[in-house]
N, C-alpha and C positions, 0 to 999 in steps of 0.2 A: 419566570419558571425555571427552578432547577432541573432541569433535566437528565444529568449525570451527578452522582453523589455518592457512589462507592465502587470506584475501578481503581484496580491495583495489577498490573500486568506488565511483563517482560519481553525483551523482544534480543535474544541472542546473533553473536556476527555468525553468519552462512547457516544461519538457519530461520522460517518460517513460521509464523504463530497466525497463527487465523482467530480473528473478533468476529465471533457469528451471533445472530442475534435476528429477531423478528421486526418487521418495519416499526420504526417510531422507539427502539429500546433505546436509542444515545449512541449508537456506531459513528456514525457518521461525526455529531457531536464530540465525541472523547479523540476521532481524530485530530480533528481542526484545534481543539483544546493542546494536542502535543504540538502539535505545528506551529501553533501561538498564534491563530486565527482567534480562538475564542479566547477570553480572558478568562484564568485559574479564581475562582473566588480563596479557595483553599487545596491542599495539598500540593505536591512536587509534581516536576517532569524532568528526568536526569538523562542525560545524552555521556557517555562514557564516567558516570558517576558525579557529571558536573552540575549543579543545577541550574536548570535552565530555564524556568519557572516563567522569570518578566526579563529575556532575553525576545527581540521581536524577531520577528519571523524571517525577515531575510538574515540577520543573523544565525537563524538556524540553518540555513540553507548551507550559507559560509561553513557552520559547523559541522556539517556532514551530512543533514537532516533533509530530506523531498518527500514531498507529499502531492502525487498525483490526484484529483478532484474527480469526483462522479462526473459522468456526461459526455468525455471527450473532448476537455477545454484544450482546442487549441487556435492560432493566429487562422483563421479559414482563409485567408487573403494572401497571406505569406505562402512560401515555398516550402517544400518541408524541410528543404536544408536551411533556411531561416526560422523556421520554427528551433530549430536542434544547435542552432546560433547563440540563438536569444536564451535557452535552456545553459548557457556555458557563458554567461554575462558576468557570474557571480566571480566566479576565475581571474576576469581581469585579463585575460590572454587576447591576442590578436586575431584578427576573421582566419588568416590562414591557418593558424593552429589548432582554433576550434573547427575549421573544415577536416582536421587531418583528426582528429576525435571524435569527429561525426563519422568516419569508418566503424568502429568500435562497435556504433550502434546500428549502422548497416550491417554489420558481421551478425550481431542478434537478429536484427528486425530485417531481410535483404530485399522486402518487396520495399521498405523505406529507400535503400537504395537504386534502386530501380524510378523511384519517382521524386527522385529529391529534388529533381525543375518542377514539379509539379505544384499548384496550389494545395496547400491540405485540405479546401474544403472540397477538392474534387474526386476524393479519397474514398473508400466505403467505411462504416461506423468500425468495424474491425481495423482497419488501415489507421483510420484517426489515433485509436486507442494507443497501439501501436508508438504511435508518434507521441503521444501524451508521457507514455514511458520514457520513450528516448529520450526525448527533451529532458523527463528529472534525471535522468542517467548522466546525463551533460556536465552538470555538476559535481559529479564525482563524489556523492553521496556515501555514505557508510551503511544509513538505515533507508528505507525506503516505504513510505506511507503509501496503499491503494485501496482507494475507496474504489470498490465492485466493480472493476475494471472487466467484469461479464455480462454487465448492463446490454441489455438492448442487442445483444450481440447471438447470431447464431452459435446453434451446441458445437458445430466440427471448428469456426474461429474462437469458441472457447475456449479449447481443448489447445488449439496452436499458443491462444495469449497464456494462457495456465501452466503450458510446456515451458514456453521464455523465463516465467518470473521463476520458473524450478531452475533455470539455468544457471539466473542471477543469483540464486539462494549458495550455490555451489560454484559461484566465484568469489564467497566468501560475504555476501552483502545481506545484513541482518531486515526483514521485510517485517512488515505490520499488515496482513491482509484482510480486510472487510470484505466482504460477500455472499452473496443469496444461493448462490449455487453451492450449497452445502455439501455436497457428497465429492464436490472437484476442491476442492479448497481442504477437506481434509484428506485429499489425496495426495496431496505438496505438503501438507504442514507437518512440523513437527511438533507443535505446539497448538492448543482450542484451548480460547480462552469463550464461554458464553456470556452474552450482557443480557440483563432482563430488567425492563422499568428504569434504567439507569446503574445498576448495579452489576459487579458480575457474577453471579449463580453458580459458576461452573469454572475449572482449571483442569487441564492436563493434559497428559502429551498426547499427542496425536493418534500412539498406537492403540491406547486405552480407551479410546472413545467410538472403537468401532462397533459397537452395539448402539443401534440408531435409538433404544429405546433410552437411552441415556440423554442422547439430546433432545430427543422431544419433553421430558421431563422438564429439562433446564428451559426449555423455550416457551414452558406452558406454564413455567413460575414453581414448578416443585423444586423442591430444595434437592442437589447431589447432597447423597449421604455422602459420611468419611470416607469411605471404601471407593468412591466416585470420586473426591478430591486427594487424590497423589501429591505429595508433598513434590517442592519443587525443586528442580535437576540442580 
């Protein structure tokens, strides 16, 4: 089954683009596909204009590229400064230099700090997430893939995970945001991109799409008029 077959979207350094989209459109799919999870049957995927198309996926990592995974993947058994270890593999650097870079992300996340002896799975689903970030952080990333990192999660720990990734946006690190919670995701973004069926329906910046009758449109399959698709920055 093809299930992604016309996405075309951009993802700028120190700024946000939100992929929103209703269950089953290819979100999730069009991620893994840049990550080089899924295999491109056709079209590019360019990381600083380079293609990177049938480059494998820890190579993208190397390259600048993390992609955080729905659910809260992380070691549950490991420490959480083993989790944020293991995130800084790609570096090739020594434990003690990746432990002096797991500050970095105690500075963002500081209840991470606080439990970094601790195992991750004895963490709450906020905390996890939390850590799921850190760890891609570790690698010292350019662009940053998140798949609905508001899953499963209370509204006030959404608001804190929501707050962080606006942090990250504004230290300069270009984001790919996927998520459900549609009204917080275009509160950070500076860019909505919509997918529908595989496709994307809908382009533009963030401040242009505050008229909610716009996205229900794109999300129930009507077509953005011209006046709805803003040409691109």
């Amino acid at each position: 089954m093809r299930a992604v077959w016309d996405v075309s979207l951009k993802v700028w350094p120190g700024q946000l683009t939100a992929l929103l989209g209703r269950n089953g459109a290819g979100k999730t799919t069009t991620l893994r596909a840049i990550s080089g999870l899924n295999k491109v049957q056709s079209g590019t995927v360019r990381l600083r204009e380079q293609d990177i198309t049938r480059v494998p996926p820890y190579q993208r990592v190397r390259m600048g590229m993390a992609y955080v995974q729905e659910g809260k993947r992380v070691f549950r058994r490991l420490t959480v400064e083993q989790n944020l270890i293991l995130g800084g593999y790609v570096r090739k650097q020594g434990r003690a230099n990746l432990r002096k870079e797991a500050e970095r992300v105690y500075e963002l996340f500081p209840v991470l700090g606080e439990k970094r002896r601790l195992p991750a799975g004895s963490m709450s689903g906020g905390q996890q997430q939390m850590l799921a970030i850190g760890q891609a952080l570790m690698a010292e990333p350019s662009v940053l893939l998140l798949d609905e990192p508001s899953g499963g999660l209370a509204p006030v720990i959404v608001a804190e995970v929501m707050d962080r990734i606006g942090a990250l946006r504004g230290q300069g690190l270009g984001i790919l945001l996927v998520e459900q919670a549609v009204e917080a995701a275009i509160g950070y973004a500076d860019h909505v991109a919509v997918l529908d069926v595989g496709k994307v329906v809908l382009t533009a910046k963030a401040g242009e799409v505050d008229d909610m009758t716009i996205l229900r449109d794109a999300y129930f399959g009507k077509q953005a008029s011209s006046a709805q698709r803003p040409s691109e920055p």
